[in-house]
C-alpha positions in Angstrom: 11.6 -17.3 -51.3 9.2 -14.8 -50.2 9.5 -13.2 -46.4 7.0 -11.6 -45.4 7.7 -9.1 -42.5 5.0 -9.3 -39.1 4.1 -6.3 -37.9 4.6 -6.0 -34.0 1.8 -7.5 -31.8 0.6 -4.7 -29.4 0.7 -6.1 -26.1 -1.8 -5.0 -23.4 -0.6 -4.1 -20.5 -2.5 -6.0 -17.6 -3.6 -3.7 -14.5 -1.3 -6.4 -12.4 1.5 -5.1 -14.3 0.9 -1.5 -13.6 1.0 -1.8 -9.9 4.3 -1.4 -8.2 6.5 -3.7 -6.5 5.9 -4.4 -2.4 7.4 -6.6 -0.2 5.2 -9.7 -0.4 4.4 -10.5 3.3 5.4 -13.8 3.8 9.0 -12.3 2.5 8.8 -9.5 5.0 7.5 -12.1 8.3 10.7 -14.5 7.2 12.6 -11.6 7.5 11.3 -10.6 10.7 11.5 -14.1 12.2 15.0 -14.8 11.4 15.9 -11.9 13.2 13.9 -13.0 16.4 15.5 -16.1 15.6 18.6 -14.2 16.1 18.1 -12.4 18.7 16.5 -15.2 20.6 19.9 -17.6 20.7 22.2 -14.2 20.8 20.0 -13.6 24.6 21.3 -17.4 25.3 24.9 -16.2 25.3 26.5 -14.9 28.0 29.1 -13.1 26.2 26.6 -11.0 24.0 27.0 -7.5 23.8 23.7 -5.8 24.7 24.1 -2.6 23.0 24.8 -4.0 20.2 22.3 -6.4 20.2 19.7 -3.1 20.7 21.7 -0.8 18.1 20.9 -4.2 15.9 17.2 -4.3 16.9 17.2 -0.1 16.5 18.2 -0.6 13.1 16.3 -3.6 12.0 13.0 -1.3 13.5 14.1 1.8 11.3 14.7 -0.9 8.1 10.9 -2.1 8.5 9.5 1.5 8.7 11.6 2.8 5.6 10.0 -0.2 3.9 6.8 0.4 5.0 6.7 4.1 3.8 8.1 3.5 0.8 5.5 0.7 0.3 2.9 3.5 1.6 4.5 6.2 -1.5 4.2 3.5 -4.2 1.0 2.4 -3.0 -0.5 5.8 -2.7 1.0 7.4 -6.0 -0.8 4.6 -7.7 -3.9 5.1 -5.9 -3.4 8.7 -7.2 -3.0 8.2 -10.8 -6.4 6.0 -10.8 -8.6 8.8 -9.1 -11.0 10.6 -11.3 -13.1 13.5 -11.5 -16.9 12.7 -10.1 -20.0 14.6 -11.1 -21.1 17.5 -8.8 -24.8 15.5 -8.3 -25.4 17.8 -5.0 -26.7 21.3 -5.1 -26.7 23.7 -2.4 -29.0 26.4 -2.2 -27.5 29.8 -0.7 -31.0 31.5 -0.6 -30.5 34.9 -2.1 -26.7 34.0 -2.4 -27.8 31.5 -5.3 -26.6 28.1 -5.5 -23.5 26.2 -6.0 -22.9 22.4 -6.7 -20.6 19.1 -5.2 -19.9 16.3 -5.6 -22.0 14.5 -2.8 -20.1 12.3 -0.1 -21.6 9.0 -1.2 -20.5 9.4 -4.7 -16.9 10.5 -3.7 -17.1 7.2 -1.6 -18.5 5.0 -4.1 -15.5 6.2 -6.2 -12.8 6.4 -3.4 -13.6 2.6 -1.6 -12.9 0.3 -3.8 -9.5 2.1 -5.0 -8.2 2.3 -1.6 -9.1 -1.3 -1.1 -6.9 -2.2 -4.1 -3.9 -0.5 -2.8 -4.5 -1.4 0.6 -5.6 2.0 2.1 -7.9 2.4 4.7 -8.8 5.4 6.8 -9.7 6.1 10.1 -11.4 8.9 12.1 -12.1 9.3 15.8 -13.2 12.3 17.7 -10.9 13.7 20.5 -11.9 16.5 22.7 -10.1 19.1 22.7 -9.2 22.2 25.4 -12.0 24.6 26.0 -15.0 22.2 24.6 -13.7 22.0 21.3 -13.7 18.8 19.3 -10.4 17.4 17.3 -11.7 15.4 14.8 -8.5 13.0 13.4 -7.9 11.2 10.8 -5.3 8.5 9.9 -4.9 7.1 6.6 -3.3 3.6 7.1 -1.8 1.0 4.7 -0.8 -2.7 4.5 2.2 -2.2 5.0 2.2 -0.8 8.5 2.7 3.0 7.8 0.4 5.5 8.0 -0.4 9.4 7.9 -2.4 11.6 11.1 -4.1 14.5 10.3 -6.1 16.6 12.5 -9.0 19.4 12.7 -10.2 21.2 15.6 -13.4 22.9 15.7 -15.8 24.3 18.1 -18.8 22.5 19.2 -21.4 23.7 16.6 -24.2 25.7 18.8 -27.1 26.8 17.3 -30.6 27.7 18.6 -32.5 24.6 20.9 -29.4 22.3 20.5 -28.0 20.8 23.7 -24.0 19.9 24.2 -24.4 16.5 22.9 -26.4 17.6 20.0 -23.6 20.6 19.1 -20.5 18.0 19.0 -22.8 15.7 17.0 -23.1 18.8 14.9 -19.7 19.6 14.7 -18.8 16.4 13.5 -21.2 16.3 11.0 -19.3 19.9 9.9 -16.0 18.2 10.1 -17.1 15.5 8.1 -18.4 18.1 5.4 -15.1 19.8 5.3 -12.9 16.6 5.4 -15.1 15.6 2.0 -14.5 19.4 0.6 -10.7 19.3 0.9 -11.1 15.7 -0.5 -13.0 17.6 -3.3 -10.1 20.0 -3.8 -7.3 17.5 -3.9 -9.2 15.7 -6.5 -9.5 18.7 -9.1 -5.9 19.9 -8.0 -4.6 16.4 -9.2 -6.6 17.2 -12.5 
């Protein structure tokens, strides 16, 4: 009898497999409703203790954020690991300083979108004004999940010859929105 020996099958990983483990949200709102549940026939009880029924709550609260940001790390390391390089398409022209060349905001978008959406980012960004006439442009990076990151900049309203108050915020956030794209720039070739 004659055995022939198989060679091993590679098996191809599916991108489903890749993605880490969250809570899956109908597992997370059973949770949550058992404890109101809980909580709703413990206030029908005279003999409850009420700070322990809020050191219960306190904790249950802290439990649901340390899920959330650890769903918000998984989440965003795997975002991470997918982002690539984008051609510099944009050239800006420095006069007699030369030239120099990015990557323009609609490619890093075109790039950026549909990743987040898989990992269930979305961002955020809102002008605040600040003290003195400054703007404070922030941004918040939120997921699924329920966590999310704030970051700020402040900048002065961007005055230049003929352009009124409204038009120097709508400058400044213009500016804001070209340096929020650089430092997205410099995070990108960093994580090269």
């Amino acid at each position: 009898m004659n055995e022939m020996s198989a060679a091993p099958v590679p098996v191809k990983k599916s991108r489903a497999a890749t993605k880490p483990a969250t809570t899956a949200p109908g597992a997370r709102l059973a949770a949550e409703n058992s404890l109101l549940n809980f909580v709703a026939q413990a206030v029908r009880d005279p003999a409850i203790d009420v700070a322990k029924l809020e050191a219960l709550l306190r904790m249950q609260r802290e439990i649901v954020a340390d899920d959330a940001r650890v769903q918000f790390n998984r989440s965003f390391a795997a975002l991470s690991a997918e982002i690539r390089q984008i051609e510099r398409r944009g050239i800006a022209d420095m006069g007699a300083k030369g030239a120099y060349k990015f990557a323009k905001r609609e490619d890093l978008d075109a790039m950026l979108r549909p990743l987040m959406r898989e990992h269930g980012f979305a961002v955020s960004f809102r002008p605040v004004p600040g003290p003195n006439g400054n703007l404070t442009i922030e941004g918040e990076l939120l997921h699924v999940g329920g966590h999310s990151k704030t970051a700020q900049l402040m900048l002065p309203p961007d005055i230049g010859p003929g352009r009124n108050s409204l038009q120097a915020m709508g400058s400044a956030i213009s500016r804001a929105l070209s340096h929020r794209d650089a430092a997205q720039r410099r995070a990108l070739r960093r994580g090269r």
